[in-house]
Every structure is written in C-alpha cells, then in structure tokens.
C-alpha positions as CSV (number, residue, x, y, z in Angstrom):
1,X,55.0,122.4,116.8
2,X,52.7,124.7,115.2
3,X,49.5,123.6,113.7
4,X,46.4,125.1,113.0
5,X,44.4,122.0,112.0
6,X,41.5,121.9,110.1
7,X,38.4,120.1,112.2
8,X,39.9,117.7,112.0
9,X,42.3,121.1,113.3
10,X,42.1,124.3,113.7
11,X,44.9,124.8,116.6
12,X,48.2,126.4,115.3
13,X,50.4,123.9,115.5
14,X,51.0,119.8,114.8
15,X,54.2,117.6,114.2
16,X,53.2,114.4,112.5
17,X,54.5,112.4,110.7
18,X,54.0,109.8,108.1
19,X,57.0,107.8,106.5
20,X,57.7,108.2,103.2
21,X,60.1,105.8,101.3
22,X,62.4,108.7,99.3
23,X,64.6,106.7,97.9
24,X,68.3,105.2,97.9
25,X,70.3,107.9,101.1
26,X,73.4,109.0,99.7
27,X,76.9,107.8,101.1
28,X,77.2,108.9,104.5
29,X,78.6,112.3,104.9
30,X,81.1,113.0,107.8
31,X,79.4,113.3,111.4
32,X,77.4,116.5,111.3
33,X,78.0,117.6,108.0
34,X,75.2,117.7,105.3
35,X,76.8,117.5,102.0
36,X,73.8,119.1,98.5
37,X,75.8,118.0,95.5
38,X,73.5,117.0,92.3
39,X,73.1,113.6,93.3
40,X,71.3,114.6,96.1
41,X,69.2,117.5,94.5
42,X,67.4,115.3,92.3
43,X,67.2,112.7,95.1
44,X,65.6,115.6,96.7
45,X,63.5,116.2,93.9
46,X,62.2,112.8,93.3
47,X,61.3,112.4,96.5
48,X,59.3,115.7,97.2
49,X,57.8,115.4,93.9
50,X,56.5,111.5,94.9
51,X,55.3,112.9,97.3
52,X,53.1,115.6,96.4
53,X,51.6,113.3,93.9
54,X,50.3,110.5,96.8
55,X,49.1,112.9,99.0
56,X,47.6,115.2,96.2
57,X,49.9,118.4,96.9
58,X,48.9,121.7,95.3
59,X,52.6,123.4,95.7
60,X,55.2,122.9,98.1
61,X,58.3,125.3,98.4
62,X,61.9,123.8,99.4
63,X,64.7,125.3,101.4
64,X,67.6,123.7,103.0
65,X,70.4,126.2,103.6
66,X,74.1,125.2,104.7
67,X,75.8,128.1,106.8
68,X,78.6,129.7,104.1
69,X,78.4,126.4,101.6
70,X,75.4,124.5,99.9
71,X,71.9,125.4,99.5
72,X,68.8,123.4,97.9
73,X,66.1,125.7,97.0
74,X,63.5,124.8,95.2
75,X,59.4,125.1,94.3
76,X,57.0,122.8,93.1
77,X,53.2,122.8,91.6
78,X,51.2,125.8,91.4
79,X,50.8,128.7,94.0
80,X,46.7,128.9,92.5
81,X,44.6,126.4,91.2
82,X,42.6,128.7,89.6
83,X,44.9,130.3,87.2
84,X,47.8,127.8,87.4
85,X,50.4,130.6,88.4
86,X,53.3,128.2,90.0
87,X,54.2,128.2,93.0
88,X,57.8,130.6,93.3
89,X,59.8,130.2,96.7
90,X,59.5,134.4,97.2
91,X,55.6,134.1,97.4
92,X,54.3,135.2,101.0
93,X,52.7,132.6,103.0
94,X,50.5,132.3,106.2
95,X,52.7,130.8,109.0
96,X,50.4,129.2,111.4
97,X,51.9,128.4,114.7
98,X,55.8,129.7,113.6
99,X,53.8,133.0,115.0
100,X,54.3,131.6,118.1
101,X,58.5,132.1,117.5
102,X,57.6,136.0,117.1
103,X,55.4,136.3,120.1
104,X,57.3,134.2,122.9
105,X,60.3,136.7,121.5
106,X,58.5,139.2,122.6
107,X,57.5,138.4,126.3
108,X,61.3,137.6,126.5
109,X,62.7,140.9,125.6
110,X,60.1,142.5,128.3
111,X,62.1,139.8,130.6
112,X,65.1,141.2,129.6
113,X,63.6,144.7,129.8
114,X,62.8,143.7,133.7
115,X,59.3,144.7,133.0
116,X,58.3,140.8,133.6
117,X,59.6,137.8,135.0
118,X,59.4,134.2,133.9
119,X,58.4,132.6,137.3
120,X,55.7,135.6,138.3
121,X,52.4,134.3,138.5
122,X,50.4,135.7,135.2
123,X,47.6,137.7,137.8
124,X,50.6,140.0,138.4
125,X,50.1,141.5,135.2
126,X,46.6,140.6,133.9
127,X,43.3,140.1,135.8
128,X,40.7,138.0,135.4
129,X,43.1,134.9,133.8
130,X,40.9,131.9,136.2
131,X,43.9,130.3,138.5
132,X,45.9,133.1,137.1
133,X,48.2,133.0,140.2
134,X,48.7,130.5,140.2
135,X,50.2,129.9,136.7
136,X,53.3,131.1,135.8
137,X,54.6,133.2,132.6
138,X,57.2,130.6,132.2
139,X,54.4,127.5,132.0
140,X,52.4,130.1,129.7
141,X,55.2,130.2,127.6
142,X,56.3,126.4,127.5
143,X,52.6,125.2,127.2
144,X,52.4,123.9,130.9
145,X,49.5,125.9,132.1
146,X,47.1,123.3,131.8
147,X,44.3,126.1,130.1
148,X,41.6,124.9,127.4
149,X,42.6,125.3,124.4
150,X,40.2,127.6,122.6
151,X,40.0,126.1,119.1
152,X,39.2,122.5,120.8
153,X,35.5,124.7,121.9
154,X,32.7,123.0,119.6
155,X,30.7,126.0,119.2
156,X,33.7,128.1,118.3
157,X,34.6,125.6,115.6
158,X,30.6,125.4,114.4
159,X,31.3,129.4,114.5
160,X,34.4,129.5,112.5
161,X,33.7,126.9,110.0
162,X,30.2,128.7,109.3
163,X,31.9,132.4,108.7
164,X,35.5,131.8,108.5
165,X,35.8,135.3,107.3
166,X,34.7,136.7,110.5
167,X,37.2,138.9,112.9
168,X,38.0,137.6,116.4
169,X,39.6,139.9,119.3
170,X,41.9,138.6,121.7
171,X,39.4,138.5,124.6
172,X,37.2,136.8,122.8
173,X,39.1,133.9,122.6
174,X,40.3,134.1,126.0
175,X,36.5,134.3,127.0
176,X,36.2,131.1,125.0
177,X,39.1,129.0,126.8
178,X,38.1,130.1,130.4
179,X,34.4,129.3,130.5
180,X,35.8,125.7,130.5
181,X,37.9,124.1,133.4
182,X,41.3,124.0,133.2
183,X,42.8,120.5,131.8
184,X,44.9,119.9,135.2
185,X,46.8,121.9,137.2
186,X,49.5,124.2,136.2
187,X,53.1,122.5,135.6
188,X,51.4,119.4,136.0
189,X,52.2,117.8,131.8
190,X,52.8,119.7,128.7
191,X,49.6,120.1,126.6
192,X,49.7,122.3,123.3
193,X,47.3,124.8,123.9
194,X,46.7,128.5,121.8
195,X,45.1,129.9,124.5
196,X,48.5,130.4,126.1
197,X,50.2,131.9,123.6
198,X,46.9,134.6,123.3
199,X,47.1,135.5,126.7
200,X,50.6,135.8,126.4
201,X,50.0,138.6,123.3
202,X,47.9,140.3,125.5
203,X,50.7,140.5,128.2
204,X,53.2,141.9,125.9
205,X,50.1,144.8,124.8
206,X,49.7,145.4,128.6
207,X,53.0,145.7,129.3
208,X,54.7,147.7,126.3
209,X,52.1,149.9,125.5
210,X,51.7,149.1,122.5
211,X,49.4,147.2,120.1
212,X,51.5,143.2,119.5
213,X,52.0,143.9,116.0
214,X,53.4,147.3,116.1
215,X,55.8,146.1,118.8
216,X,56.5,142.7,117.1
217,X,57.7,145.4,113.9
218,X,59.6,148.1,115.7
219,X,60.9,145.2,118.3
220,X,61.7,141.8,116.1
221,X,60.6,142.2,112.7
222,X,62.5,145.1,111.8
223,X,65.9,144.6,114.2
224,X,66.0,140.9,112.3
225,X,65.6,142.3,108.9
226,X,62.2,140.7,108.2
227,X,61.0,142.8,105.5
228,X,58.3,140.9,104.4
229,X,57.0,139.6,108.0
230,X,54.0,141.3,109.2
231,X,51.4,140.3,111.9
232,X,48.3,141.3,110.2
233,X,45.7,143.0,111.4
234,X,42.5,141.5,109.1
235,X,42.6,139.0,106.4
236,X,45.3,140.9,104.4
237,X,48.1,139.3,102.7
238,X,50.6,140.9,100.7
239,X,51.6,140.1,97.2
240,X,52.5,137.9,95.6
241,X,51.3,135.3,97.7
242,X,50.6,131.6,97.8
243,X,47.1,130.5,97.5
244,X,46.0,127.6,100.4
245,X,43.6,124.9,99.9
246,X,41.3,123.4,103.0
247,X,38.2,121.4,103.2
248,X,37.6,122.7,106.7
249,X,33.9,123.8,105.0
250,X,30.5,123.0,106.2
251,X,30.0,120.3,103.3
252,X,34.3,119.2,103.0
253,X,34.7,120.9,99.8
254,X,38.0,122.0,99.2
255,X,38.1,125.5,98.7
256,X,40.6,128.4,98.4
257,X,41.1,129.9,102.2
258,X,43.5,132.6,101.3
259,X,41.1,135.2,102.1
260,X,40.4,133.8,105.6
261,X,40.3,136.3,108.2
262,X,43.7,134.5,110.6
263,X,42.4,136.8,113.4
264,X,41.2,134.0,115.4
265,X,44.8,132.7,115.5
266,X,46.4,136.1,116.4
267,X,49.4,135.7,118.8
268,X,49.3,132.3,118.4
269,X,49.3,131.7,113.9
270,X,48.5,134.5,112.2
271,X,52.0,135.9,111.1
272,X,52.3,136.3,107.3
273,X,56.4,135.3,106.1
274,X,58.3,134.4,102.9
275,X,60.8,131.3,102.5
276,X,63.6,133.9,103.1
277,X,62.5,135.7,106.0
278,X,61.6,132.3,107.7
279,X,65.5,131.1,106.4
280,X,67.1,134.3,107.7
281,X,65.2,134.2,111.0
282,X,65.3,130.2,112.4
283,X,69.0,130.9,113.0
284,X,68.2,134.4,114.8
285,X,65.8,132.4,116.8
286,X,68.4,129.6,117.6
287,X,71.2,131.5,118.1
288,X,69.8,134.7,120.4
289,X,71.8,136.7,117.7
290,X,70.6,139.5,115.2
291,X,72.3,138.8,112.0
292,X,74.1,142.3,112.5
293,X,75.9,140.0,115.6
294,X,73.9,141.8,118.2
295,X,71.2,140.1,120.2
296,X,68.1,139.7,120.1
297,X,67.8,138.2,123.8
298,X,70.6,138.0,126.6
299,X,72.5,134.8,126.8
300,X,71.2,134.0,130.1
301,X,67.3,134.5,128.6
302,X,68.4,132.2,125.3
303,X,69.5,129.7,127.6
304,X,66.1,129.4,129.3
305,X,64.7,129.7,125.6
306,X,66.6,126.2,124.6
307,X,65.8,124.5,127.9
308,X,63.7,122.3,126.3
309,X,61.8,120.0,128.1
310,X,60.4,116.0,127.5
311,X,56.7,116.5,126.4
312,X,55.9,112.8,126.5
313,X,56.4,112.2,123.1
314,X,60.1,110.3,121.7
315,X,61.8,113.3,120.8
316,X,60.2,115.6,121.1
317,X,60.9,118.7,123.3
318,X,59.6,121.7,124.0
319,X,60.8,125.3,125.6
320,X,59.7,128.8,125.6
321,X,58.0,129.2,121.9
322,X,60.4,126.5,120.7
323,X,60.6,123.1,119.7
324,X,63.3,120.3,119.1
325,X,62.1,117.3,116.8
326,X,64.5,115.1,117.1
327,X,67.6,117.6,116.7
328,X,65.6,120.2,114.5
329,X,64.9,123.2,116.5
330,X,62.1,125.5,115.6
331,X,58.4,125.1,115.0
332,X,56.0,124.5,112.5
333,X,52.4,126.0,112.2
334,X,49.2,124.9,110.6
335,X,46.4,126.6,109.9
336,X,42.9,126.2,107.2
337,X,44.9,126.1,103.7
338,X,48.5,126.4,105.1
339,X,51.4,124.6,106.7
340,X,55.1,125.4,107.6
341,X,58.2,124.0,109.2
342,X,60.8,126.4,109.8
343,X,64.0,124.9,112.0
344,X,67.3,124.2,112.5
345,X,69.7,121.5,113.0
346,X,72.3,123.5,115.2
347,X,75.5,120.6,114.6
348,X,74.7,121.0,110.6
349,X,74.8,124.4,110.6
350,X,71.4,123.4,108.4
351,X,68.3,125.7,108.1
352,X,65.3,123.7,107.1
353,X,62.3,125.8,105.6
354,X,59.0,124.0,104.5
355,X,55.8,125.6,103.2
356,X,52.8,123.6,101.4
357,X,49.6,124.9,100.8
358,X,47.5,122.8,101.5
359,X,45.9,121.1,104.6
360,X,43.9,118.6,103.2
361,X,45.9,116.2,105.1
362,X,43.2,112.8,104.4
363,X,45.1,109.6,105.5
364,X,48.9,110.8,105.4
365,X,48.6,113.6,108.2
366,X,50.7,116.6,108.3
367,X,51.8,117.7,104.5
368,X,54.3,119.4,105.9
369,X,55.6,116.8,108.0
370,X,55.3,114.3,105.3
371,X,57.9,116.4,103.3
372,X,60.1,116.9,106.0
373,X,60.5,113.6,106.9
374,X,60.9,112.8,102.8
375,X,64.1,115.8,102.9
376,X,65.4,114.2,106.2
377,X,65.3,110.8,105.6
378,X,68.1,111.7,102.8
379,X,69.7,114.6,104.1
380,X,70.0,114.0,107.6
381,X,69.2,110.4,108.3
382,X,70.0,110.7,111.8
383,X,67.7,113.3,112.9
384,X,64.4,112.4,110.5
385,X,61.6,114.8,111.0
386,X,58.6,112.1,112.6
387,X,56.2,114.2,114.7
388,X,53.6,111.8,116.7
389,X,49.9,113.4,114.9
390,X,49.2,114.0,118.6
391,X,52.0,116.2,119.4
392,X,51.1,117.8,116.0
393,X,50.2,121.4,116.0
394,X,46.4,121.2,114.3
395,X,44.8,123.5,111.8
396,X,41.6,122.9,113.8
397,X,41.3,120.0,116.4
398,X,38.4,117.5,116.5
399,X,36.4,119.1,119.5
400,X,36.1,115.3,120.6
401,X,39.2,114.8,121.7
402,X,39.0,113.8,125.2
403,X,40.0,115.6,127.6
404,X,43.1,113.7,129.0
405,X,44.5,112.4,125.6
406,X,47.3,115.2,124.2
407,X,45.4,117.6,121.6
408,X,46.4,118.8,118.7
409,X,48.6,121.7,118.5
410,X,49.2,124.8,116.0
C-alpha cells in the first residue's frame, strides 16, 4: 500500500484498482507457474499500451521477473514531456510509500539488535508521542496506532500545495499529526497513516545514533546491493531520472513535480530507486535473505514481518511495512507525479515491478494499479492486482475524508 496521493492524495501509499479488459489470457499455465513466451509479451504489450492511452499515461516502465527462467521487461512513452526523452527502465524514480519497506527494515534490525522490542510501548523510547504508552512499536509498524495521519491536516495540504518546494523536518510533521485526536484507540482497526511510519524514522535516529538515511545506507541499502537507492536529504534526484506529472497545483494544472522537495514524506515516501534495485530488493524483502544468502532479519523477526493481518478490505493484508494484495506481497507508493508497485508472488517465484509517472489519476484511480491489474489479469489470473481506492496508499488525501471512513494511504 503505498500512496502519496495528490489532494485528492498526498499520503504515501494507495492500492486501487480499476479493471481493465487486456485482452484474450493465455492457456492456463501449470498451478503456480507463470509461463513469458512471445504470445504473452505482446499480450502484455497491447494491454499496457491500451492502457496508457485511456487514462492519458506519460511513461510507464515494466518488469516481471521469473526466479532463474523468463523475464518481461519493458518501457513505454516518454520519461519528459518537455523534450520527449523516452522513458528507459534504468531511469531513477521517486518511490512513494515503497520507503516504507526500507524504514520498517530498519526498526527490525534494532529488534534484532535488542535495542527495541515490538510489543514496548513507543514512550519507552521517545517522549512526547500523545498516548505514547500506550501504543506499541508493533501497531506503529503495522498501521494500528490509531494516530492522524498528517497529510489528511487541511492546512498542511493548503501549505504544501502553495510551496511544494518547501523542506519539512520530521517533528514538524509529527507536530502536525498530534495537535489532532487520535482516530480511536490503539489496536483497535488498521488505518493507513504516515504519521506512523515518521515517528517510526525518528525511533531508528534515537536509537542508532545515526541520521535514517546514513543508517538506511550503511544498514540496508548497501548490504542489499542497492546502488542506486538513496533516501534523500532535499529535493535531489540522481540522473538519469524519470520526470513525474501531477495536477496537485493551486489552479489543477498539470505540471512537472520532479523537482518537489519529498521531505514532507521522509520515512514514510521519499526513497529515490531504479526498476532494478526495486527487482533485486522485493525478494530480499520477502525472503529475510541478502542476496549474498545472508540475512537481512532473523527468521523469527521475518516471520512477524509476513504475519499479515485482515485490514477490512477482501484481500488485502497488512504486516510490519508490508503488504499482501491478493497473493502479491510488497507495497506500492504514491506521491505528486509518481507511483510504484514493487511485489512478489512467493508460489511464482514472480517479482512484479511497476513505475508510472504520473498521478493524474481523473476517473480510473491509481495508474499504477490500473497497470497492475492489466499485467495480472493475464499473467497471473488467479491473484489479479484490485486494491479498494480506500485502502489505496494516496499521493495526497482529500482532508474531508471523515474521520471514521478508511483514508487514503501512501
């Protein structure tokens, strides 16, 4: 679930989805098994290309790896509008609420450290969190806490959307989330909230020492061979990188938003990734397992990890910074010009990797989703990527969303 909506979202994280018709399925393949010969490449193709021309898709980038057999990898459209450059799958890419992957990573390799503990209240390690012990680490991490969501606050939103080049701290946001009452009471539902995943970045600072993106470097970045993974610290991007399209803007223009300042989205969306980092790091994530074989988290702390739990929605499950959409473990992240889905389908042995850049989502909701669920439907018809728009990870939610209807999520 990651979205960053535009206001109509500007959370990190959303799942929606909106059918899409993508053609004749191939013949069945054998339980489990996903079969990429030619006839199902351009199947792939016509689909993805169908839809980026209803839904008015700048460039969308493709990847559907099969562990030690098949691969569909593929680009589409242009990466700038401006100079028509197209879009190329190595291009880096704002991530949205995938971020929030890298940072519950972290908080579980303090666990393992024994520096925290899941089931500790969040006041034994940070003041001034209101009803903090009350709330656990665990419901922090699994999006259980019941906190406000920061980027739901209308006169953050009326702040962003006027200087979206502005720089946000941590505490600022949190200062944001807890001048408001909590949504209920900890552990009582699961509600998609940034705020938790924030607080949780501020944890891992407190307790390592060290700022979140030198630790997320030295600690999971580097150990996972993510070369080109970074958690910036301003509005940089490195290059070559995709260009991303929002009409989050005070009059709904559509306008270029690579230059945004992702600050606001910190722990929670503003990792910068490429196609193949994202590919080689969905199975890390899945697994618990470096790809040099050694772990990234014990096997008792990976187990917790894939615990996921019903959040209300048909299947859809959540656990500790990870999601399972019918079968397709992960998360996807949203934020003003970008969206990506970056999962797994564990039985397949299939990595799934999505990014479109664009968030001018108009009447057919997530982009992303809606070329997920065009791959799915042919490639895995039993596990189709449909993500309810209110389990959806946002760009940036509508601050009128009531307060006991399920917001938006990045």
């Amino acid at each position: 679930m990651g979205r960053y909506r535009t206001p109509t979202a500007l959370a990190a994280a959303s799942l929606l989805l909106t059918a899409l018709c993508a053609g004749q399925a191939p013949a069945a393949a054998p339980p489990g098994r996903v079969d990429i010969d030619p006839v199902v490449a351009g199947q792939l193709d016509d689909a993805i290309t169908a839809a980026m021309r209803r839904a008015a898709i700048p460039g969308v980038g493709v990847g559907l790896w099969i562990d030690g057999d098949d691969s569909y990898v593929r680009s589409f459209g242009t990466s700038d509008k401006a100079t028509g450059v197209p879009f190329k799958t190595d291009m880096h890419t704002r991530i949205g609420s995938v971020t929030k992957t890298f940072a519950i990573t972290a908080v579980l390799q303090l666990v393992d450290d024994g520096k925290v503990r899941l089931d500790a209240p969040v006041s034994t390690y940070l003041d001034g969190v209101p009803g903090g012990e009350r709330i656990t680490v665990r419901q922090l991490a699994d999006m259980r806490s019941g906190l406000y969501n920061y980027t739901e606050d209308p006169r953050w939103l009326a702040t962003f959307k006027a200087d979206p080049h502005r720089a946000w701290t941590p505490r600022e946001l949190l200062a944001i989330a807890f001048r408001h009452h909590a949504d209920f009471p900890p552990g009582a539902r699961w509600e998609y909230s940034n705020t938790n995943t924030v607080l949780l970045g501020v944890l891992v600072e407190k307790i390592s020492g060290q700022p979140l993106h030198t630790y997320l470097k030295q600690h999971v970045f580097e150990p996972a061979g993510l070369a080109a993974t970074s958690l910036p610290t301003g509005a940089e991007i490195a290059s070559p990188f995709v260009h991303g399209y929002t009409n989050f803007t005070p009059d709904g223009a559509t306008v270029d938003a690579s230059t945004w300042n992702p600050s606001w989205g910190w722990a929670a969306g503003a990792v910068t990734s490429t196609m193949d980092d994202l590919r080689s790091w969905v199975p890390t994530l899945v697994s618990g397992r470096l790809p040099d074989g050694e772990r990234l988290l014990e096997p008792a702390t990976q187990a917790q990890r894939l615990r996921v739990l019903p959040t209300g929605y048909p299947d859809v499950r959540y656990g500790l910074g990870i999601a399972d959409i019918d079968g397709w473990v992960g998360h996807n992240g949203e934020l003003p010009g970008y969206e990506t889905i970056a999962v797994r389908l564990p039985q397949a042995r299939a990595t799934l990797v999505i990014v479109v850049n664009s968030d001018v989502d108009g009447k057919f909701g997530s982009l992303s989703g809606l070329i997920a669920n065009a791959v799915t439907k042919i490639v895995t018809p039993e596990h189709v990527w449909a993500l309810p728009a209110a389990a959806q990870p946002s760009a940036v939610p509508e601050p009128s969303t009531p307060a006991t209807a399920p917001k938006p999520n990045s």
